[in-house]
N, C-alpha and C positions, 0 to 999 in steps of 0.2 A: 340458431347458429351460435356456434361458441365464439366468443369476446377474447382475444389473448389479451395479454397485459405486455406493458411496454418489454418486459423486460421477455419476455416470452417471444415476440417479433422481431427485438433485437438480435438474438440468441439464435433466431433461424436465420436472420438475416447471414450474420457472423457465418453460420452452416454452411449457408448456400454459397459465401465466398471461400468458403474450404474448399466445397466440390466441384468449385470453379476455377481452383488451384491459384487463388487470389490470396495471399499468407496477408500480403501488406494491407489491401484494403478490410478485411476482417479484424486485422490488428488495430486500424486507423478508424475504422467504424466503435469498437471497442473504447478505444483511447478517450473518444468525444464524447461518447455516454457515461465515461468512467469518471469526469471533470464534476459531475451532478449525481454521481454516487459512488463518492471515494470509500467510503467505510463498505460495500455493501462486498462480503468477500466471492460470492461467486462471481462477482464482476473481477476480480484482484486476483483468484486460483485461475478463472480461464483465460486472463491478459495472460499472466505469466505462464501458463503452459503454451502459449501461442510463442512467447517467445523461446520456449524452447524446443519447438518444433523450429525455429529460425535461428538456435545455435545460440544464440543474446542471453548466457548467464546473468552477464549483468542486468540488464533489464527484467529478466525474469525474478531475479534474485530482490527487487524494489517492489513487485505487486506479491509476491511470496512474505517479505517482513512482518507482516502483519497479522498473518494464519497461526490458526492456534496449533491446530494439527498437522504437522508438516513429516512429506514423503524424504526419504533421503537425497534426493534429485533438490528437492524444494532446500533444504537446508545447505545443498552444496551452491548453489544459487544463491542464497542469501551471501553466503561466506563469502562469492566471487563478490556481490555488491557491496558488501562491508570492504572488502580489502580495497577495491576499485577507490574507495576512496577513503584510504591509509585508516580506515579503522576512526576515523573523526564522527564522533556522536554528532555534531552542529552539522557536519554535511551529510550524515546520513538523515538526519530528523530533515534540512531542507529538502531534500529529493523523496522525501515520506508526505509533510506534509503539503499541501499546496497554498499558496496566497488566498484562493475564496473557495467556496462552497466547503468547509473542514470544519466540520461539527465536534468540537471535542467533549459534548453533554452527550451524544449516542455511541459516543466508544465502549468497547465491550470491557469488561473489566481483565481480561486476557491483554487486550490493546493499551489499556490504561498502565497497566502494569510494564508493556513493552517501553510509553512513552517514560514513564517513571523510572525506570534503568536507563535508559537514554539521556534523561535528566541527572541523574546521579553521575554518569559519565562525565556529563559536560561541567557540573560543578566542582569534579573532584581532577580534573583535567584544565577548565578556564578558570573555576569560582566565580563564574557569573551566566547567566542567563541571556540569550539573543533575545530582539526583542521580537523576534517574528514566534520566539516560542513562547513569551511569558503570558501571554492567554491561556497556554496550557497549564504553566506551569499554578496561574490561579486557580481552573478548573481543579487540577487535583490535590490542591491544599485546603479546598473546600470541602471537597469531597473525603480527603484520607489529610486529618489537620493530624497533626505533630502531639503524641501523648507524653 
Protein backbone atom coordinates (compact mmCIF):
# COMPACT_ATOMS: atom_id res chain seq x y z
CA UNK A 1 0.00 0.00 0.00
CA UNK A 2 1.29 3.40 -0.95
CA UNK A 3 2.38 6.01 1.97
CA UNK A 4 1.29 9.60 0.84
CA UNK A 5 3.21 12.26 2.27
CA UNK A 6 1.81 15.01 4.30
CA UNK A 7 1.62 17.34 1.77
CA UNK A 8 0.06 14.87 -0.81
CA UNK A 9 -3.18 14.16 2.08
CA UNK A 10 -3.29 17.73 2.54
CA UNK A 11 -3.66 18.58 -1.15
CA UNK A 12 -6.67 15.85 -1.26
CA UNK A 13 -7.96 17.02 1.69
CA UNK A 14 -7.97 20.81 0.17
CA UNK A 15 -9.76 18.65 -3.15
CA UNK A 16 -12.37 16.98 -1.45
CA UNK A 17 -13.37 20.54 0.10
CA UNK A 18 -13.58 21.93 -3.39
CA UNK A 19 -15.90 19.10 -4.34
CA UNK A 20 -17.85 19.82 -1.47
CA UNK A 21 -18.19 23.35 -2.49
CA UNK A 22 -16.34 24.28 0.88
CA UNK A 23 -13.97 27.45 -0.73
CA UNK A 24 -13.49 28.69 2.91
CA UNK A 25 -12.61 25.45 4.85
CA UNK A 26 -9.99 24.37 1.87
CA UNK A 27 -8.71 27.89 2.18
CA UNK A 28 -8.41 27.60 5.98
CA UNK A 29 -7.19 24.00 5.93
CA UNK A 30 -4.33 25.51 3.55
CA UNK A 31 -3.60 28.65 5.69
CA UNK A 32 -2.77 26.37 8.88
CA UNK A 33 -0.23 24.10 6.91
CA UNK A 34 1.07 27.10 5.14
CA UNK A 35 2.34 28.71 8.97
CA UNK A 36 5.13 25.45 8.79
CA UNK A 37 5.75 25.92 5.10
CA UNK A 38 5.86 29.34 4.13
CA UNK A 39 8.67 29.23 1.59
CA UNK A 40 7.28 25.91 0.06
CA UNK A 41 5.60 27.68 -3.30
CA UNK A 42 3.13 25.06 -4.24
CA UNK A 43 1.54 25.70 -1.06
CA UNK A 44 1.75 29.77 -1.92
CA UNK A 45 0.44 29.27 -6.02
CA UNK A 46 -2.44 26.99 -4.69
CA UNK A 47 -3.48 29.47 -1.43
CA UNK A 48 -3.56 32.19 -3.92
CA UNK A 49 -5.41 30.59 -6.72
CA UNK A 50 -8.01 29.60 -4.07
CA UNK A 51 -8.33 33.07 -3.57
CA UNK A 52 -9.02 33.95 -6.68
CA UNK A 53 -11.53 31.56 -7.27
CA UNK A 54 -13.03 33.83 -4.19
CA UNK A 55 -12.50 37.24 -6.09
CA UNK A 56 -9.66 38.28 -2.90
CA UNK A 57 -7.00 39.95 -5.33
CA UNK A 58 -5.56 41.15 -2.47
CA UNK A 59 -4.99 38.10 -0.74
CA UNK A 60 -4.07 36.22 -3.68
CA UNK A 61 -1.71 38.92 -4.73
CA UNK A 62 0.52 38.05 -0.89
CA UNK A 63 0.93 34.21 -1.71
CA UNK A 64 1.58 35.10 -5.55
CA UNK A 65 4.85 37.73 -4.35
CA UNK A 66 7.02 35.39 -4.03
CA UNK A 67 6.71 33.06 -7.44
CA UNK A 68 9.33 33.32 -9.72
CA UNK A 69 7.20 32.53 -12.70
CA UNK A 70 4.15 34.42 -12.74
CA UNK A 71 0.72 34.15 -15.04
CA UNK A 72 -0.76 37.65 -15.79
CA UNK A 73 -3.80 37.07 -13.30
CA UNK A 74 -0.79 36.37 -10.64
CA UNK A 75 1.07 39.67 -11.48
CA UNK A 76 -2.41 41.70 -11.58
CA UNK A 77 -2.75 40.23 -7.93
CA UNK A 78 0.41 41.08 -6.81
CA UNK A 79 -0.08 44.95 -8.12
CA UNK A 80 -3.70 44.93 -6.36
CA UNK A 81 -1.60 43.66 -3.00
CA UNK A 82 1.23 46.16 -3.51
CA UNK A 83 -1.27 49.12 -4.05
CA UNK A 84 -3.73 47.85 -1.01
CA UNK A 85 -0.97 48.99 0.74
CA UNK A 86 0.15 52.34 -0.92
CA UNK A 87 3.20 50.64 -2.42
CA UNK A 88 5.14 50.61 1.35
CA UNK A 89 7.98 48.13 1.11
CA UNK A 90 7.96 47.77 5.24
CA UNK A 91 4.07 46.77 4.94
CA UNK A 92 4.51 44.68 2.08
CA UNK A 93 7.68 42.60 3.70
CA UNK A 94 5.25 42.57 6.99
CA UNK A 95 2.28 40.83 5.34
CA UNK A 96 5.28 38.47 3.42
CA UNK A 97 7.15 37.61 6.08
CA UNK A 98 5.69 36.18 9.22
CA UNK A 99 6.93 36.39 13.10
CA UNK A 100 7.99 32.45 13.37
CA UNK A 101 8.62 29.44 11.23
CA UNK A 102 10.57 32.18 8.10
CA UNK A 103 13.61 30.62 7.28
CA UNK A 104 15.52 33.17 5.49
CA UNK A 105 18.77 30.35 4.84
CA UNK A 106 16.17 28.35 2.40
CA UNK A 107 15.17 31.19 0.32
CA UNK A 108 15.60 30.63 -3.36
CA UNK A 109 17.80 32.99 -4.79
CA UNK A 110 14.81 34.42 -6.98
CA UNK A 111 13.22 35.12 -3.37
CA UNK A 112 16.37 36.52 -2.08
CA UNK A 113 16.53 38.76 -4.61
CA UNK A 114 12.74 39.89 -4.27
CA UNK A 115 13.71 40.46 -0.33
CA UNK A 116 16.68 42.52 -1.53
CA UNK A 117 14.65 45.14 -3.70
CA UNK A 118 12.28 45.25 -0.98
CA UNK A 119 15.19 46.24 1.20
CA UNK A 120 16.54 48.77 -1.26
CA UNK A 121 13.08 50.30 -1.09
CA UNK A 122 12.89 50.58 2.28
CA UNK A 123 16.39 52.25 2.74
CA UNK A 124 16.10 54.56 -0.13
CA UNK A 125 12.42 55.58 1.20
CA UNK A 126 13.08 55.20 5.53
CA UNK A 127 17.16 54.73 5.50
CA UNK A 128 16.78 52.37 8.00
CA UNK A 129 15.90 49.06 8.53
CA UNK A 130 12.57 47.48 10.80
CA UNK A 131 13.72 45.45 13.24
CA UNK A 132 11.51 42.52 12.43
CA UNK A 133 13.57 42.51 9.06
CA UNK A 134 17.16 43.07 9.94
CA UNK A 135 17.72 39.08 10.37
CA UNK A 136 17.08 39.33 6.79
CA UNK A 137 18.77 41.96 6.05
CA UNK A 138 22.04 40.00 7.88
CA UNK A 139 21.32 36.82 6.09
CA UNK A 140 21.85 38.55 2.74
CA UNK A 141 24.98 40.62 3.60
CA UNK A 142 26.40 37.46 4.34
CA UNK A 143 25.59 35.88 1.71
CA UNK A 144 25.96 38.76 -1.35
CA UNK A 145 28.64 41.31 1.14
CA UNK A 146 29.15 44.60 -0.54
CA UNK A 147 32.40 44.65 -3.31
Amino acid sequence: MKRYSTKERLFWKVNQDLENNDLNKAISRLESSLQFNILDATYRKKLGNLYLQKNDLIRAGKYFYLLENKSEIEVKAIEAFEKHFGNDPILICKNIVTKSHFAFSILSNFEKDVFRNLLLDIHLKFGVTPNFLKGLERHLKKQYPKK
